[in-house]
C-alpha positions in Angstrom: 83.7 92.1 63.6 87.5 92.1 63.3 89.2 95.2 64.7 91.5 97.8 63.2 94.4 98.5 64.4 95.6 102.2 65.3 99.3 103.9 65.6 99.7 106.0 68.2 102.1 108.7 68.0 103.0 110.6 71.0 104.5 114.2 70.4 104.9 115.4 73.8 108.9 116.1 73.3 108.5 118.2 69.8 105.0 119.6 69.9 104.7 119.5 73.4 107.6 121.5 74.1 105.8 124.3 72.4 104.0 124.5 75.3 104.8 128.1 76.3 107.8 127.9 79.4 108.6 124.5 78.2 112.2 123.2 77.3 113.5 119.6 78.2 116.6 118.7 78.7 118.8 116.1 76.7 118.8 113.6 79.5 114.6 114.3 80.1 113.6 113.7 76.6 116.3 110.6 76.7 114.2 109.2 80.2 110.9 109.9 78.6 111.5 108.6 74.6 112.5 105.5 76.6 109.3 104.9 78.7 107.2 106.2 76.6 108.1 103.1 73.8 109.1 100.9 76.3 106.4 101.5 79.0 103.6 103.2 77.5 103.9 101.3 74.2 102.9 103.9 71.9 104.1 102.8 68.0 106.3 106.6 67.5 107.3 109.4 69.0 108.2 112.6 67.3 111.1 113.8 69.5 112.4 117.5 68.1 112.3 120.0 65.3 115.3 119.7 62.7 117.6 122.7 63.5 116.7 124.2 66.2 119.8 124.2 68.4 122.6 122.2 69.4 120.7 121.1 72.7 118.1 119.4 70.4 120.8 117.9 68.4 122.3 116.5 71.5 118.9 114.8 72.9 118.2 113.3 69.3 121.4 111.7 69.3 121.0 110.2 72.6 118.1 109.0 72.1 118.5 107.7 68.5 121.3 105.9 69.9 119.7 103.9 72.0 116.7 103.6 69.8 119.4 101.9 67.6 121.0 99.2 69.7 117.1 98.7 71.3 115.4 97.8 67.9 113.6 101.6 68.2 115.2 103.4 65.4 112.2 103.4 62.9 109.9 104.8 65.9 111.8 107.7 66.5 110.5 110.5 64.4 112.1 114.6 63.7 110.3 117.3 62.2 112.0 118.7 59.1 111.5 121.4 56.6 111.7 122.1 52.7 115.3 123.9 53.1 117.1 121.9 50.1 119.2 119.2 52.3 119.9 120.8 55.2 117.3 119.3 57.8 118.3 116.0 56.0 121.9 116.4 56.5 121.2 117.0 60.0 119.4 114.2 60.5 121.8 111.7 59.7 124.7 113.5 61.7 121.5 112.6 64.8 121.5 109.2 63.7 117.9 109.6 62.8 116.0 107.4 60.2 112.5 108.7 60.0 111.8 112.5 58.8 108.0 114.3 59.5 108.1 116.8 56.2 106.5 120.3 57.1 105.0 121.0 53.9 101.8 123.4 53.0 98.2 121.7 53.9 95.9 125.3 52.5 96.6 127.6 49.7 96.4 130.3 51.8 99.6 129.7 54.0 101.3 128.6 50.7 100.5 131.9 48.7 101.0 134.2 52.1 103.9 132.2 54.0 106.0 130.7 50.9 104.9 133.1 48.1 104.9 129.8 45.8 102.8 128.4 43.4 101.6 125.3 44.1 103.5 123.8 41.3 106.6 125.0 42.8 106.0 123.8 46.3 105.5 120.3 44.5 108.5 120.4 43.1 110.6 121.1 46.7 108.9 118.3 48.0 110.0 115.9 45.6 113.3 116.8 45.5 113.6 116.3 49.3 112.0 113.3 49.3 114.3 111.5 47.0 117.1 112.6 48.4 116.1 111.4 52.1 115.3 108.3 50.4 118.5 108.3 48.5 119.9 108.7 52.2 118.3 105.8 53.9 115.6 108.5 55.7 111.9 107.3 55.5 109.4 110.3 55.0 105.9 111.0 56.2 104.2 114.3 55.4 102.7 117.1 57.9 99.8 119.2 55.9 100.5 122.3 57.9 96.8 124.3 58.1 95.0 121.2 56.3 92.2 121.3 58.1 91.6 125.2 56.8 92.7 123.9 53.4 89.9 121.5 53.4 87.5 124.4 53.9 88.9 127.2 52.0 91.0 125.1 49.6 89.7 121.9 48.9 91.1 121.4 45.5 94.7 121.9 46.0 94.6 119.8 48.8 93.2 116.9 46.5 95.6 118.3 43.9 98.7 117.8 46.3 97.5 114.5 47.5 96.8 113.3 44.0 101.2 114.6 44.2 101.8 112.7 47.0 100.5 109.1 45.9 103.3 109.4 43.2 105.9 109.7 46.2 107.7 107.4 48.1 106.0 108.4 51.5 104.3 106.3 54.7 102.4 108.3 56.1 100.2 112.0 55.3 99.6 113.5 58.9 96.3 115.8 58.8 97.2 118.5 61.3 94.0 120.6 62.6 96.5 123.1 63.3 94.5 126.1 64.8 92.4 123.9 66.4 89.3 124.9 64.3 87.8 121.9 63.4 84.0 120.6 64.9 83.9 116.8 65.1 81.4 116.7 62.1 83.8 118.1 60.0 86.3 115.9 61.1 84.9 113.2 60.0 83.2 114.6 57.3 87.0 115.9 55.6 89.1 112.9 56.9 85.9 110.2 55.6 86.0 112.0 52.2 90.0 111.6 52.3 90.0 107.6 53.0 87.6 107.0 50.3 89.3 108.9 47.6 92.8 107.7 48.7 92.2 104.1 50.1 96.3 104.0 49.7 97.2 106.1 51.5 98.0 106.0 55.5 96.4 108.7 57.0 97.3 110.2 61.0 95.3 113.0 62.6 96.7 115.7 64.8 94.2 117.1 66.8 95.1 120.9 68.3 92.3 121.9 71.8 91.5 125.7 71.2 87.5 124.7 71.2 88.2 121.7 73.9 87.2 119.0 71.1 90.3 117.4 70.5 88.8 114.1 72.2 85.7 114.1 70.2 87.9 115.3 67.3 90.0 112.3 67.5 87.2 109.9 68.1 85.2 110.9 65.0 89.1 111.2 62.8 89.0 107.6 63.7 85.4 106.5 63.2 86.4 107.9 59.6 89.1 105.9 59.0 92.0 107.7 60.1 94.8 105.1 61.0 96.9 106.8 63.8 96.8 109.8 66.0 98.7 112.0 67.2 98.5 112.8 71.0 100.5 114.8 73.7 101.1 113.7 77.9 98.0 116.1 79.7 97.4 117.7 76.3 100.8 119.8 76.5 101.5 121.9 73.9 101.2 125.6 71.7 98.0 127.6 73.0 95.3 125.4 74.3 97.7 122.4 73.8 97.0 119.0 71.6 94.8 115.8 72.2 95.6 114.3 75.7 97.2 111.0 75.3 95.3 109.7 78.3 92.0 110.6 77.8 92.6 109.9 74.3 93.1 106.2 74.8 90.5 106.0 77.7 87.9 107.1 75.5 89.1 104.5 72.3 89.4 101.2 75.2 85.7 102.1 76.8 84.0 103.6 73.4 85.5 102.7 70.5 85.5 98.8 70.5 86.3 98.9 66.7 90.0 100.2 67.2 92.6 97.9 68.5 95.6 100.2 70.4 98.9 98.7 72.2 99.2 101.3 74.6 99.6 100.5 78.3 97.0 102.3 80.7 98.8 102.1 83.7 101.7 103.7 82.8 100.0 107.0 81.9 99.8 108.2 85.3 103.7 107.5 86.5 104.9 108.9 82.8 102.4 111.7 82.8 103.6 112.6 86.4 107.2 112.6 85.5 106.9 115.0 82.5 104.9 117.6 84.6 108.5 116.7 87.0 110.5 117.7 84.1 108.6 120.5 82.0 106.9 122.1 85.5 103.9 121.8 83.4 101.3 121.6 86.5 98.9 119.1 85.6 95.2 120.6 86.5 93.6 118.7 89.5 90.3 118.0 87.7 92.4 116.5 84.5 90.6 113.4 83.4 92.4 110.8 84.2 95.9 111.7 85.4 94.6 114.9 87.7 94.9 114.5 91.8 90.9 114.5 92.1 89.7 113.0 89.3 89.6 109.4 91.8 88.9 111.2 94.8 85.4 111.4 96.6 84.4 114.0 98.7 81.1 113.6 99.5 79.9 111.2 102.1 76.8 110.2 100.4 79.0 108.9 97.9 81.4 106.8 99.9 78.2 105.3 101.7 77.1 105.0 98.0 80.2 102.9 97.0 80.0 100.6 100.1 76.7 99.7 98.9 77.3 98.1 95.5 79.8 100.5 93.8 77.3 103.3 92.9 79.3 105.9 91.8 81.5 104.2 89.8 82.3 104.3 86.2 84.4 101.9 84.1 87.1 104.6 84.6 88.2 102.6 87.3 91.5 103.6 89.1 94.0 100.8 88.7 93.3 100.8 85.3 95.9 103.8 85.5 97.8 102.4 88.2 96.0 104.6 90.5 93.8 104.2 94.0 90.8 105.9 94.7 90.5 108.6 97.4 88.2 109.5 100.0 88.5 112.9 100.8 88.0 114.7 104.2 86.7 118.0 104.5 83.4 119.4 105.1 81.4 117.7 103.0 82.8 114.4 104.5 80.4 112.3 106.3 81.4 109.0 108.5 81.4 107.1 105.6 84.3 108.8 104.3 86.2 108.7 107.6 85.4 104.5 107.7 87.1 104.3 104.3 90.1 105.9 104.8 90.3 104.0 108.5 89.7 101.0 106.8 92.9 101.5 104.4 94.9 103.0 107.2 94.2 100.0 109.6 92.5 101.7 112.6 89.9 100.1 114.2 87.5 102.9 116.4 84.2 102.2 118.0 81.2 104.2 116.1 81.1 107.0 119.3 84.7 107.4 118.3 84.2 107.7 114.7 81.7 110.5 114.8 84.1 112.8 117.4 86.6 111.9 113.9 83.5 113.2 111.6 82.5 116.0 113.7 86.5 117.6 114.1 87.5 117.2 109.9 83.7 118.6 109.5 85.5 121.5 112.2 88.4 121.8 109.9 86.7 121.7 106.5 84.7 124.8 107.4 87.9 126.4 107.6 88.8 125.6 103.7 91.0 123.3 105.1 91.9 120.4 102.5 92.7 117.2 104.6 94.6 113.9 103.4 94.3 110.3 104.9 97.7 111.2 106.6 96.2 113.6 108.7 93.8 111.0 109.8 95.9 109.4 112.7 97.2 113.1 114.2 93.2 114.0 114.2 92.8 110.6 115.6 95.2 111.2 118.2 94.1 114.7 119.2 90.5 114.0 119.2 90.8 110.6 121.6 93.6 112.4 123.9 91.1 115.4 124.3 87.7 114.5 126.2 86.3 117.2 127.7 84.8 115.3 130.8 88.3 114.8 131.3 89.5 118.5 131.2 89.7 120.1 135.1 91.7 123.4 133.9 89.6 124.9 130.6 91.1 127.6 128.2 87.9 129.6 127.7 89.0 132.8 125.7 91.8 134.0 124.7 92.8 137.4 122.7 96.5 137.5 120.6 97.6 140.9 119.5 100.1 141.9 117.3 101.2 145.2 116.2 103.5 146.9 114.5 106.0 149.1 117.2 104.4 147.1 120.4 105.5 143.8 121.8 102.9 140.7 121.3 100.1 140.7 123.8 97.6 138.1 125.4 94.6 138.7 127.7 93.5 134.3 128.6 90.6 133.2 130.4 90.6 130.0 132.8 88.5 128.1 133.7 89.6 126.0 137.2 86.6 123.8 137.9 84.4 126.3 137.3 86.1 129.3 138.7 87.2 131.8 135.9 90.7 134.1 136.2 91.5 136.2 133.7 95.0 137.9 133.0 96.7 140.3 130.5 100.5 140.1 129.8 103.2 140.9 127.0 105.7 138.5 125.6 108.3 137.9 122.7 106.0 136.7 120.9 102.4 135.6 120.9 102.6 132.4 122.3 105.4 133.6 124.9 102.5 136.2 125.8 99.9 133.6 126.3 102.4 131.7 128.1 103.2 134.7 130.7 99.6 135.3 131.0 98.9 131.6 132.3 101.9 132.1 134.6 100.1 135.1 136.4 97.0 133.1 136.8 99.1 130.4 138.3 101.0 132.7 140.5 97.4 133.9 141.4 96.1 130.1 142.3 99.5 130.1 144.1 100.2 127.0 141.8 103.9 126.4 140.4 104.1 126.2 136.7 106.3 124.0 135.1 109.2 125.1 132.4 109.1 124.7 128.7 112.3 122.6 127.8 111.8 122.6 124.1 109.1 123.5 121.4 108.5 122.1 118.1 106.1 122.1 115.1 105.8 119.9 112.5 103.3 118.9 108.9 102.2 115.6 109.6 103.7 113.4 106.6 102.2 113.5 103.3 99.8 116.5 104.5 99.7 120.1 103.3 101.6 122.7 104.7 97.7 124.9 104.6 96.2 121.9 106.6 97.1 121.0 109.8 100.7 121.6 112.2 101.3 119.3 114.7 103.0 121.8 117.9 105.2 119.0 120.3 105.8 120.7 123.8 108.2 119.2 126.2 107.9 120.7 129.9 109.6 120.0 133.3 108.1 120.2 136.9 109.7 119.6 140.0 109.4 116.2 139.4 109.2 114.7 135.8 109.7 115.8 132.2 106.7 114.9 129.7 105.5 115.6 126.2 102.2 117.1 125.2 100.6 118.2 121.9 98.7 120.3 119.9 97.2 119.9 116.1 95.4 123.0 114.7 95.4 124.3 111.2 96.8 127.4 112.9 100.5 126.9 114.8 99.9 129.1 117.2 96.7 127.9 118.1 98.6 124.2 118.2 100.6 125.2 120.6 98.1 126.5 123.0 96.3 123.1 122.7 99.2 121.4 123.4 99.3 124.0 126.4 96.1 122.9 127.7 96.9 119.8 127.5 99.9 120.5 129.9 98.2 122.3 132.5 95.4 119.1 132.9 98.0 116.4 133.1 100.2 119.1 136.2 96.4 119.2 137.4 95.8 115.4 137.7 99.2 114.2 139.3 
């Protein structure tokens, strides 16, 4: 069976800017017109509203000026209105070729919103059709509310299509405007509209108030629809329109039938860059472009994709130019911990590798969300921390702070067995635990060496939440050294690290 092919029209820089808090710049929707038709590959793009202000004036020209000397002109799509010229006129100061005609899809917004007859709405739109045509401006048609009009209003819809295949028009776009639509009715309105206009091109514009605009867009094709209309992570007004990537995931894996141009592994990078420019935060769980939708976290199902691929689906992450993760957190077992040491490079014996398991298990009961760039500070801090090892042992320890008092710490040791505890105040709380070590020491009639400098640091590519890294250099009588600490908690680093000090004065 041959296969059809579908247009894809992406209206993430007009419709998705409705998306409330969102306004590109002229030299953002320049950056993403351009990947998005030369990366992406979709067929259009629908860059601005007609009008609006001089800031949308000034992206459209940008852009249709490169569309021009790129051989993109006739892809690069404006939504205009019935206004007698003017949205016409201001296309061609834009330099664009290609209008999107807002016209009236259901009697009701025609009698309520225009206060026109339908006759006289027919009228407008043939006047501004042949005088964009007269102009060199191509015209497809929006049917604002259609898919209410099909409902409520059935026969003026048929009545203006029966119009509109007098016009010189490419395309009618089918907009489910309020997002009302069930997928049985979408293919039951748009199958009815194929057969009784087999001439007509036909795009559907799927809105996401009931979460079907997938399935919406699935059936509008199965029906015979002949492009869509999508947005980048489903931006746009309310509950936003069809998401371009899981639109096109779901036509490649389950719609065999439909042949699209669009390049999967540029969703993620383009998708990424628009949440950049609109601050339009992409939801973790978003399928296919959200941060854990290619991450495990359970170890039963990293053991599970060692053996065979288990838990895998054809959604496979360098389709999208991704890699999958392996989380680490409480749930993690060693299976997760050997995958991420496999792609870091670190080779540990299988003793080592549960100490790993058991201090991110430690971590993860805290809420603490780890990444693979943790891995080699954990690493690090587990192996340079044996307790056989350990001759001085901070057993307890109690930080105060309160308002109108100075920072105070009562520390138990623990020398070999003998325990010394001591209270003192400080500057701050780890200056406190620090003076309170200092009187144990003075008690062990031990010398205690100076803190030359203090530092704390994220390990790269973690989370500020997760883990601090505390870098302590001290100076005895003798030498100046380095130890360190790694806690979720940076004072608690820095007491680690502390520790660490007093074994290493301990063993020479």
């Amino acid at each position: 069976m041959s296969s059809r092919y579908i247009e894809i029209m992406d209206t993430t820089l007009r419709d998705g800017e409705q998306t409330s808090g969102v306004s590109f710049s002229a030299s953002e929707k320049l950056t993403l017109a351009k990947l998005l038709l030369t990366e992406l590959k979709v067929d259009r793009i629908e860059v601005a509203s007609a009008r609006v202000s001089k800031g949308e004036f000034d992206a459209v020209k940008q852009i249709t000026s490169w569309a021009s000397q790129n051989g993109y002109i006739d892809q690069v799509e404006v939504l205009c209105f019935v206004d007698k010229g003017i949205s016409i006129d201001w296309m061609l100061d834009a330099g664009a070729k290609v209008q999107n005609l807002l016209t009236k899809g259901s009697l009701n917004h025609l009698t309520h919103q225009l206060r026109k007859s339908p006759e006289q709405h027919f009228l407008d739109i043939a006047a501004n059709i042949k005088l964009a045509t007269e102009k060199g401006i191509s015209t497809n048609v929006y049917l604002e509310d259609w898919s209410n009009g099909m409902r409520n209003s059935k026969d003026y819809v048929f009545d203006y299509l029966d119009f509109l295949t007098q016009q010189s028009i490419k395309r009618v776009l089918l907009p489910d405007t309020l997002g009302v639509l069930t997928y049985d009715e979408t293919f039951a309105y748009i199958k009815e509209l194929v057969e009784k206009y087999p001439q007509l091109h036909f795009d559907f514009h799927a809105h996401n108030d009931y979460d079907l605009s997938v399935a919406n867009a699935m059936e509008a094709l199965k029906a015979g629809a002949h492009g869509l209309h999508l947005t980048l992570s489903g931006m746009g007004e309310r509950a936003g329109n069809a998401p371009t990537a899981s639109a096109i995931a779901v036509i490649k894996d389950f719609l065999p039938q439909f042949e699209i141009k669009v390049d999967e592994k540029s969703l993620y990078k383009i998708s990424r860059l628009a949440e950049n420019f609109s601050g339009f935060r992409i939801p973790v769980n978003k399928p296919v472009v959200g941060d854990n939708v290619f991450t495990q976290t359970a170890g039963i199902h990293a053991d599970g994709d060692n053996k065979k691929n288990l838990y895998f689906n054809d959604l496979m992450p360098e389709r999208f130019g991704r890699k999958r993760k392996y989380a680490l957190g409480k749930t993690s077992g060693k299976a997760n911990i050997e995958k991420n040491l496999e792609e870091l490079g670190i080779p540990l014996t299988q003793e080592e590798i549960k100490k790993i398991t058991k201090r991110v298990i430690e971590l993860g009961d805290k809420k603490e969300v780890l990444t693979k760039d943790d891995l080699p500070y954990i690493i690090s801090d587990v192996l340079d921390n044996n307790p056989s090892e350990r001759k001085v042992i901070v057993e307890s320890y109690v930080l105060t702070h309160a308002k109108g008092l100075k920072p105070s710490t009562t520390v138990l040791v623990n020398f070999n067995g003998e325990f010394i505890e001591e209270h003192a105040q400080g500057d701050g709380q780890f200056d406190a635990f620090v003076n309170a070590l200092r009187k144990v020491y003075t008690l062990k009639e031990k010398s205690f060496p100076g803190l030359v400098d203090y530092s704390v640091r994220i390990p790269p590519g973690s989370h500020s939440d997760a883990l601090c890294e505390t870098i302590i250099t001290w100076r005895d009588e003798t030498r100046e050294f380095v130890t360190r600490g790694l806690d979720s908690d940076q004072t608690v680093s820095a007491i680690k690290a502390t520790e660490k000090m007093l074994n290493v004065i301990e063993l020479g």
